[in-house]
N, C-alpha and C positions, 0 to 999 in steps of 0.2 A: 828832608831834614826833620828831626823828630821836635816837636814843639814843646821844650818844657818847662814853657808859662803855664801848660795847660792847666797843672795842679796849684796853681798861684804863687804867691810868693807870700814871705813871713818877714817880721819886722826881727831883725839879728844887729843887735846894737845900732846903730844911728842907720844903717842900709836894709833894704828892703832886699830879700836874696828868693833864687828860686828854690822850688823847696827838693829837686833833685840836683844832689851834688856830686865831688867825687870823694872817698876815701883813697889817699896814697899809701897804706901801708904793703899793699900786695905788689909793693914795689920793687921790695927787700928782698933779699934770698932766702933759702928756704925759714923756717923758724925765724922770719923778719928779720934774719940775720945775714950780712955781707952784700955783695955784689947781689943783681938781677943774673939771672941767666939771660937774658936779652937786653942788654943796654939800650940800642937801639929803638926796641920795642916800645921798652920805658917811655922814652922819651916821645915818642909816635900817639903812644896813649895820651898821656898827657897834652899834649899840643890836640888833638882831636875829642878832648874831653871839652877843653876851652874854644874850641872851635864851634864844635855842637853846643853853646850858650853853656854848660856848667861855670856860677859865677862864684862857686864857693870849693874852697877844697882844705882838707882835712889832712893834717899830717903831722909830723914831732921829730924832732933831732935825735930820739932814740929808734928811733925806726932805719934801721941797718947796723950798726947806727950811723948816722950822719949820710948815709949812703941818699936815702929818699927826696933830703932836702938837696943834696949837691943835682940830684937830678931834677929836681922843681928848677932849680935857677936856670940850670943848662936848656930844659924845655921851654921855658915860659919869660923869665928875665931881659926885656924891661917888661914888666907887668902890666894885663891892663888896667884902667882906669876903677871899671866894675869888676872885676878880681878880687873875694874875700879870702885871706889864707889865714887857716888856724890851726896851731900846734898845740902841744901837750905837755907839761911840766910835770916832775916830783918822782920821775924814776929814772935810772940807768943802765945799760946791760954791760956783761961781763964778758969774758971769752969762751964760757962756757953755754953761753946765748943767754942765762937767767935776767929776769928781770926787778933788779933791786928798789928798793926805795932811795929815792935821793928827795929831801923834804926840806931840811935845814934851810931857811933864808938865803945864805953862800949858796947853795946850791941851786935853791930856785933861780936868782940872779944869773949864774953861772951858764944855766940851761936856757933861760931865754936868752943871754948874749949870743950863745953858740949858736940858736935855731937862728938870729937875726943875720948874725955873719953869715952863716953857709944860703941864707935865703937871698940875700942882698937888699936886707930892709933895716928901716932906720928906726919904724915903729911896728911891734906884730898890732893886727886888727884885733885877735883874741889869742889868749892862750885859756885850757882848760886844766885846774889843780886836778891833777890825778890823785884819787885817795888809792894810794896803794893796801890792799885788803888779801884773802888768802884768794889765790888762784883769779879768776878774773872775775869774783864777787866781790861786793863794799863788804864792809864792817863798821859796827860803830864805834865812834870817838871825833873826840872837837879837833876839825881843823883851824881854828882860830890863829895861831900861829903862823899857818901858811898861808890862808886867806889874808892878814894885815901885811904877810911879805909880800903877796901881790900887789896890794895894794896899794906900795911903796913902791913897786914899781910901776905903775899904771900913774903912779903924781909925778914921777921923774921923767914920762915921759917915753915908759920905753915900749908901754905897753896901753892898747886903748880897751878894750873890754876884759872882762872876767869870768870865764867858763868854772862849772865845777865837775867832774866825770868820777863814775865808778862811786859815786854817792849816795848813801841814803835817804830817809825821807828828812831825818833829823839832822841832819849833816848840811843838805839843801835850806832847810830852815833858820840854821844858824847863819852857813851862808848870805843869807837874801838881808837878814837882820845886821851882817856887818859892810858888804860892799854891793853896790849893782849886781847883780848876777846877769848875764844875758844867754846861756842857756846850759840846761845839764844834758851830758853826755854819757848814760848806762847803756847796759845793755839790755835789749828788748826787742822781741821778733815776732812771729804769728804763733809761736810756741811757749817762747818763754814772757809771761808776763803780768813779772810781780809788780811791774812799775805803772799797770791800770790804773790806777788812782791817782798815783804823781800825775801823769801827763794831765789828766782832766786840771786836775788842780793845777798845775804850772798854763796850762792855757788861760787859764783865767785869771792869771799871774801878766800876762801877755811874755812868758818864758818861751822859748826854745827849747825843743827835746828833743837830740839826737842820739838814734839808735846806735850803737855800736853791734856787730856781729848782726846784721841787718839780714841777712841770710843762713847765718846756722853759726857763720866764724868758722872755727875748724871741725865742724860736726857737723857741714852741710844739713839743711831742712829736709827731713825726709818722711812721707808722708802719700799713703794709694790714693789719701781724699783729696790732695792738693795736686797731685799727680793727674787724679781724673778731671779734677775742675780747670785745669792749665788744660785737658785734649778738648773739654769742651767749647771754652774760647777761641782755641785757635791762638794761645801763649804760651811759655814754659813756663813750668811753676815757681819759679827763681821772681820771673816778672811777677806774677799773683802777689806774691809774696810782699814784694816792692810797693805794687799798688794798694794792697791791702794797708800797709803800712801811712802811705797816702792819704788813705781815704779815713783812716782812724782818728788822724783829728790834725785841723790846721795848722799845730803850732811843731807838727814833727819836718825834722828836715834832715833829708837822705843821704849818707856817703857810702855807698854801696860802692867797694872794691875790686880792682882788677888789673891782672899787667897783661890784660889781652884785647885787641880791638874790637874783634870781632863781640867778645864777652862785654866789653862799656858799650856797644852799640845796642845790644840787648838789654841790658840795664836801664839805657838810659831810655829804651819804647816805653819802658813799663810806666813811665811818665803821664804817656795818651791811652792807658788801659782806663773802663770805666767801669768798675763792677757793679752787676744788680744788689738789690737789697737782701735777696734770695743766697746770692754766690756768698756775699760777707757772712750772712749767716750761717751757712758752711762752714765758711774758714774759723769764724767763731767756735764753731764748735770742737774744730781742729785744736785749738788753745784750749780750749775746755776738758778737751779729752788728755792731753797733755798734762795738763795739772793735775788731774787724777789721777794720772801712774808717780804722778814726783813723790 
């Protein structure tokens, strides 16, 4: 059994969680859209994600849509005790798979009722405001209006903490200044990462900073120097990848994705990977060289 207290754990609103989790969106059919092609699978993963101690999982109502959360419940429902789940508000999909903005207060409301019904909970633990931006980058502008609608539902009870995702740094700032925040969720990987600074900063914030596209997203990581440093270890570069992300600072916490078992068992070793000072240097420079062609 793979042990993944090894990388600790991080304080995520009033619970202490381990810092590898799961992401459920690779639950969805293709383009996160419709049925799994393996239902059963789905559900196999799941139950063996929580099995192997993952106490946190990551997921949203628009994810199939509604498909992902019907199958959390089916997997995992009654939930247990140490069980954190958190969804994602402020967009909706269409039948053409796009992915709209849904922001308005009605709508925020409307979107956390739905993820609580199909989940079978009476309070979510977190939800995260998606700032809907062009393609899967932020943009700037005040979410101040979505942020107080959360916030109104966090006093009513319907919700216990306040994530913000796809966020800027200014964005994060107003944030912190009107409600608790307890962690942002951008994206950020061994290649992309403009959010360097945030994360230092939000650690000393004692924030939470979860990566999104933790592994490339749809452009898988690809890369001969992470390729060679995964043959040296004795891991795949998927795992480097993970661990690296680990070891970059204690306040990041993992949903790295998958509707395969064999692929979450993988995932979740990268847990017990310990890299040298020498390997991170590497992999640094991997991000380094990255920014250079951007």
């Amino acid at each position: 059994m793979v042990d993944l207290s090894k990388p600790g754990t991080f304080r995520f609103g009033d619970r202490d969680v381990k810092r590898m989790g799961y992401g459920a969106m690779q639950l969805a059919g293709p383009a996160v859209y419709g049925p799994p092609r393996d239902r059963d699978e789905a559900v196999a993963v799941l139950r063996e994600a929580v099995a192997s101690g993952v106490d946190h999982i990551d997921t949203s109502d628009y994810y199939g849509p509604y498909v992902v959360n019907e199958i959390i419940r089916e997997a995992l429902y009654p939930y247990p005790d140490d069980l954190v789940i958190v969804t994602k508000l402020g967009a909706r999909r269409t039948p053409d798979t796009a992915w709209l903005p849904a922001l308005s207060p009605e709508e925020l409301e409307s979107g956390l009722r739905d993820n609580l019904q199909r989940l079978g909970l009476g309070t979510m633990y977190a939800a995260n405001l998606r700032c809907m931006g062009s393609g899967h980058g932020p943009q700037e502008g005040s979410m101040r209006p979505q942020l107080e609608a959360m916030a109104e539902l966090q006093r009513g009870g319907l919700l216990r903490h306040i994530g913000i995702s796809n966020a800027t740094r200014a964005q994060v700032e107003e944030a912190l200044s009107l409600v608790p925040i307890v962690c942002v969720q951008n994206h950020y990987n061994l290649v992309h990462r403009e959010d360097d600074g945030m994360i230092d900063w939000l650690a000393g914030q004692g924030v939470a900073y979860v990566p999104f596209f933790p592994l490339g997203g749809f452009t898988p990581l690809q890369s001969e120097e992470l390729n060679s440093i995964a043959a040296e270890i004795g891991a795949t570069p998927m795992q480097v990848a993970l661990a690296w992300l680990l070891q970059r600072s204690p306040n990041i916490l993992l949903i790295p994705g998958t509707s395969s078992r064999t692929h979450l068992r993988e995932n979740l070793a990268a847990a017990e990977l310990e890299l040298s000072d020498e390997t991170v240097r590497r992999l640094n420079a991997i991000g380094a060289a990255a920014a250079g062609r951007a």
